[in-house]
C-alpha positions in Angstrom: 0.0 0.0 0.0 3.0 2.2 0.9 4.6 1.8 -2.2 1.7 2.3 -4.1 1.1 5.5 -3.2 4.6 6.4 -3.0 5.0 5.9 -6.8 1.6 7.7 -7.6 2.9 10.6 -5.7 6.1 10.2 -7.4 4.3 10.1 -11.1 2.3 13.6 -10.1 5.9 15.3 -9.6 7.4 17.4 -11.9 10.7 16.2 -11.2 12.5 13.5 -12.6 13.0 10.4 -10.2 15.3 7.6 -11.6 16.5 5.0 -9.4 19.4 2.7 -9.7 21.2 -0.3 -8.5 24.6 -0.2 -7.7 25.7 -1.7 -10.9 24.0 1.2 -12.8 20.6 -0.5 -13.6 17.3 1.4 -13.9 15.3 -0.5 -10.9 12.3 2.1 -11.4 11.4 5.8 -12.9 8.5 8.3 -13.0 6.1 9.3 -15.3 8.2 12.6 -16.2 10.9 10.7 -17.7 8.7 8.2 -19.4 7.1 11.4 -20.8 9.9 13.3 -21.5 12.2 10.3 -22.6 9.2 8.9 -24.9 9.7 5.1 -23.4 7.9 3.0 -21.5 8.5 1.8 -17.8 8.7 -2.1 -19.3 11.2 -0.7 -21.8 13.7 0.2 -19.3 13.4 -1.6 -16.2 16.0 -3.8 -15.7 18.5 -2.4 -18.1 21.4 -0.6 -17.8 21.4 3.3 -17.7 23.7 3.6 -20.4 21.6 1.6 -23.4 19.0 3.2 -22.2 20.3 6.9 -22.4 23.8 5.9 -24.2 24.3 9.9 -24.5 25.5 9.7 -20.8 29.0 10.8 -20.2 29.9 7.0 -18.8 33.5 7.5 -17.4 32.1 10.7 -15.7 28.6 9.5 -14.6 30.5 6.3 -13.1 32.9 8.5 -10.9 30.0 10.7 -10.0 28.1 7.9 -8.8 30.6 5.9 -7.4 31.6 8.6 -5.2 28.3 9.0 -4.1 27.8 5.0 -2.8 31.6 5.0 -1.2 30.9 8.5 0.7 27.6 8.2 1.6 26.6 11.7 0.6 24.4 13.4 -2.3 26.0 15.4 -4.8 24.7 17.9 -7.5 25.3 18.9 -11.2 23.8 22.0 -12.5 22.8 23.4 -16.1 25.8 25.6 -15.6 28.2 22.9 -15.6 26.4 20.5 -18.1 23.6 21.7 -19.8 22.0 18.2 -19.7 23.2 14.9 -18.7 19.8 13.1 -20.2 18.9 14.3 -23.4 15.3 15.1 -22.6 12.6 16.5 -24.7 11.5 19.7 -23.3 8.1 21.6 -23.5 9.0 25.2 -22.5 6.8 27.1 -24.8 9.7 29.5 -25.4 12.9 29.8 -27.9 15.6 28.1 -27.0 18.9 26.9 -28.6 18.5 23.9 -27.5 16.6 20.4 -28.5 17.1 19.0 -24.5 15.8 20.2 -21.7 18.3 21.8 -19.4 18.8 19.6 -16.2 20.0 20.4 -12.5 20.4 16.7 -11.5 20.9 15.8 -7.6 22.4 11.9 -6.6 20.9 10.6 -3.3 22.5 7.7 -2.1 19.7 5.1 -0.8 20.7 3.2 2.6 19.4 -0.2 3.7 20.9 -0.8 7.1 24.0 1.3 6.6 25.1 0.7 3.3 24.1 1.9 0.2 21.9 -0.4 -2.3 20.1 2.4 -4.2 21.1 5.5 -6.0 17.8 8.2 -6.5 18.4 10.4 -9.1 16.4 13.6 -9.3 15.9 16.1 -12.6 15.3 19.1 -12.1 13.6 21.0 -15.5 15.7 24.2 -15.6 15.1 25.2 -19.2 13.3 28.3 -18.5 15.9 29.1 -16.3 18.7 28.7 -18.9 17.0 30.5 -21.2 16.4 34.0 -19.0 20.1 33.6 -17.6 21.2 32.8 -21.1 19.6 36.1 -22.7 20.5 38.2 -19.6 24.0 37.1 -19.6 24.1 38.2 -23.1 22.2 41.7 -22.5 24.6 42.2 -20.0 27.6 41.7 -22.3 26.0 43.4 -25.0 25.4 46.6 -22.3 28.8 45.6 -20.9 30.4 46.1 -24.5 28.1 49.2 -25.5 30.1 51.0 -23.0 33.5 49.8 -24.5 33.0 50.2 -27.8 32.0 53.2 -30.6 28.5 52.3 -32.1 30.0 53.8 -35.5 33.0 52.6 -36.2 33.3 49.6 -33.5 37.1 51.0 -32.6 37.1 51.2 -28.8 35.4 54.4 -27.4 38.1 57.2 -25.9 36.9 56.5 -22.1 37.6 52.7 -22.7 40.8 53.6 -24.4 42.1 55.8 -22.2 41.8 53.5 -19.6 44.0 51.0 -21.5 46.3 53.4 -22.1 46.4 53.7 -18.0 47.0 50.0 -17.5 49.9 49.8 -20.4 51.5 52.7 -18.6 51.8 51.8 -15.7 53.0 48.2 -16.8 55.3 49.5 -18.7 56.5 52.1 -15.5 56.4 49.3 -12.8 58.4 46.7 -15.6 60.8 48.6 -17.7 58.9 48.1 -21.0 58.8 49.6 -24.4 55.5 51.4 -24.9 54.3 53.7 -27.8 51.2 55.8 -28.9 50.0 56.3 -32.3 47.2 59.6 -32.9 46.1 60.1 -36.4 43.7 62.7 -37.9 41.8 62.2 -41.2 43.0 65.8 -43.5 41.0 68.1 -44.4 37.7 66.5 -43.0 35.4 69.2 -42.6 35.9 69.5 -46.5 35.0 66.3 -46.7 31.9 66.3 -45.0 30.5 69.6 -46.5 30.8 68.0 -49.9 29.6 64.1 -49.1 27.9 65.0 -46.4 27.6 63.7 -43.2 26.7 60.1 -44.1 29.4 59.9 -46.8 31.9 61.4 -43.7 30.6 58.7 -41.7 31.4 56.4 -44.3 34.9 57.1 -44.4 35.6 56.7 -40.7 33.9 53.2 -40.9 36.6 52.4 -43.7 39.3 54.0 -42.1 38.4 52.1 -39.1 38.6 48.9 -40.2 41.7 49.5 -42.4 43.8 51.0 -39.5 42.3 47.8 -37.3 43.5 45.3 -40.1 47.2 46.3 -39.6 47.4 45.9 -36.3 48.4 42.8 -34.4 46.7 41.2 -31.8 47.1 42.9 -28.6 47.6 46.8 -30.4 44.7 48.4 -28.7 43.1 50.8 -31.2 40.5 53.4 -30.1 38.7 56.5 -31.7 39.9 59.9 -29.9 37.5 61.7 -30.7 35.6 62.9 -33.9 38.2 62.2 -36.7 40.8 61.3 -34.4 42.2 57.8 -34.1 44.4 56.5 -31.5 46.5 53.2 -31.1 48.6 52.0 -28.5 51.2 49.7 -28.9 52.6 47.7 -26.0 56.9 46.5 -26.2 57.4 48.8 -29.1 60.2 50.2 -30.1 60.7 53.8 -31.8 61.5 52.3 -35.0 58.5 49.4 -34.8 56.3 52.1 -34.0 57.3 54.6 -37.0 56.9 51.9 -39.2 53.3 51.0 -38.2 52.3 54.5 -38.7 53.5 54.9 -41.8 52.4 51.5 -42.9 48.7 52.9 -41.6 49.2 56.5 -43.5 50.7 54.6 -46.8 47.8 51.9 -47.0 44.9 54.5 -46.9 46.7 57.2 -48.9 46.4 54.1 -51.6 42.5 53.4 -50.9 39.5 55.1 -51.8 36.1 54.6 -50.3 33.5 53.8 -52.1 30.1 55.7 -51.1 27.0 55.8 -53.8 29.0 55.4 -56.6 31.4 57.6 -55.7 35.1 57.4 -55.0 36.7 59.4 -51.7 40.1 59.7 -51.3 41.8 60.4 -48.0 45.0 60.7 -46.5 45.7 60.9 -42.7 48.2 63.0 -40.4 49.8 61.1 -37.6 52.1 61.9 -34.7 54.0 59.1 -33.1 55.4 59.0 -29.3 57.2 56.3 -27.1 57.2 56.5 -23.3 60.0 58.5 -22.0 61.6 58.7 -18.6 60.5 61.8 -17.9 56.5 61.2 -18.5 55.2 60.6 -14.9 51.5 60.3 -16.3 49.9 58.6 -19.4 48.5 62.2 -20.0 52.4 63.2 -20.8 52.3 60.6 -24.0 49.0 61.9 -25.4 50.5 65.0 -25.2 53.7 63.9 -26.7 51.8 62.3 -29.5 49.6 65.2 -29.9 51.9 67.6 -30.9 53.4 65.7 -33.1 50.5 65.3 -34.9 50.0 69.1 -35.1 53.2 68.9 -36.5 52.5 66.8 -39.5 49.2 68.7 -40.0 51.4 72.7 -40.0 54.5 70.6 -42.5 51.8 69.5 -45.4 48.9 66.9 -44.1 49.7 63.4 -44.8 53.0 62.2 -43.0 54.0 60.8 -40.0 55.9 62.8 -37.1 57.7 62.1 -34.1 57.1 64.0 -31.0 60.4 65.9 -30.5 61.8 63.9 -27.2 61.1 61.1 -29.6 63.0 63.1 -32.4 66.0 63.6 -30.1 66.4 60.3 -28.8 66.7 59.0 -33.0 69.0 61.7 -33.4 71.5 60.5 -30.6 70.8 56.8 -31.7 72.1 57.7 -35.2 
């Protein structure tokens, strides 16, 4: 009578409940799985868990349950860890990426007189779970990224940037190391606008964007300034690697044109080039360095690149 109405209770849950020997056989399960795993109680019963569900991680679901007889003690596996351990349908009337239900499974150890003859196996449905965190965790990052990045031309924004340039200073400070800075102005741009337009001027710093990105290696950290100002910083560079990534970057759009509504804009940038000197206490001191020397190449003709005089000194002495 007990029993009975222990596995009606059990079939009303909405929780999975398997139950297995110690040799990993399916002794019983609820109506949940037989619904969700679209088999029978006679089909099952009596057979191993893994021709049964032969998805199962076996080397893993072994140890995990193995554990559980030898210590006597539950233990837990969330959706965060594995997404599912029982490829089970689901019936979340929502979207999801997924054809299985998400699972937070929990392994009870069953005891008959001290030791342990059973193992209960609980399944948790956590796909609507999954999905929410799923689509918050990605908000978030999107949000988390909005604040990083410039919605027009996807270089990072000059609050991000400057930041970097923060860190890479005082890395550089506190270990000795090569740093140098990059600022670059598209000429004459105000020209440009008045006769593309706004949209065709907006056109031109997406292009310019990605072609300055392109050249770059992997941990260059490239940002837009402000307006049509570009900035990159470049960590354990030298004066001479960092002269010739400017000019490789004033050379390679000088050569391109942008294409906007059938029409072909030519541009050519200014760009003044600095490296960390002994005497800059802040990473405001190599912005300023830079700066100037990106006036410079603006006042000697437009389209060239300039080192900031400290920088100009030390390349005299060197040569």
């Amino acid at each position: 009578m007990l029993d009975t109405l222990c596995i009606n209770i059990s079939n009303r849950l909405n929780t999975g409940i398997l139950i297995l020997d110690n040799d990993f056989n399916i002794i019983m399960w609820n109506r949940f799985l037989e619904v969700h795993a679209n088999k029978k109680d006679n089909q099952v019963t009596g057979k191993s868990v893994f021709t049964v569900f032969p998805e199962l991680p076996q080397k893993w679901f072994e140890r995990k349950l193995s554990s559980v007889i030898q210590l006597k003690t539950q233990s837990f596996c969330g959706w965060e860890q594995r997404h599912h351990l029982f490829e089970l349908s689901h019936s979340r009337p929502i979207t999801t990426d997924s054809h299985f239900m998400a699972q937070n499974c929990t392994f009870l150890p069953v005891e008959v007189e001290g030791e342990v003859e059973r193992i209960c196996i609980l399944i948790e449905d956590v796909t609507d779970v999954c999905h929410y965190q799923t689509q918050l965790n990605k908000a978030l990052h999107e949000l988390a990224l909005s604040n990083r990045i410039d919605g027009l031309t996807q270089a990072f924004n000059r609050r991000h940037w400057e930041e970097c340039l923060a860190k890479e200073f005082s890395r550089a400070r506190r270990h000795n190391h090569e740093l140098a800075l990059v600022m670059l102005d598209l000429d004459q741009f105000k020209l440009l606008n008045d006769n593309f337009g706004h949209q065709g001027g907006d056109k031109v710093l997406v292009d310019t964007a990605k072609s300055i990105n392109d050249l770059l290696r992997l941990g260059d950290i490239f940002g837009r300034y402000g307006g049509e100002e570009f900035a990159v910083i470049l960590p354990s560079t030298d004066l001479v690697g960092a002269e010739e990534v400017a000019e490789r970057i004033r050379q390679t759009i000088a050569k391109s044109t942008v294409d906007y509504q059938g029409r072909s804009i030519s541009v050519t940038v200014s760009i003044g080039v600095a490296i960390i000197d002994e005497q800059d206490s802040r990473y405001e001191d190599l912005i300023r360095n830079a700066d100037l020397a990106l006036y410079r190449a603006k006042a000697m003709g437009r389209n060239r690149v300039c080192l900031a005089e400290e920088t100009l000194d030390k390349k005299t002495i060197v040569a």
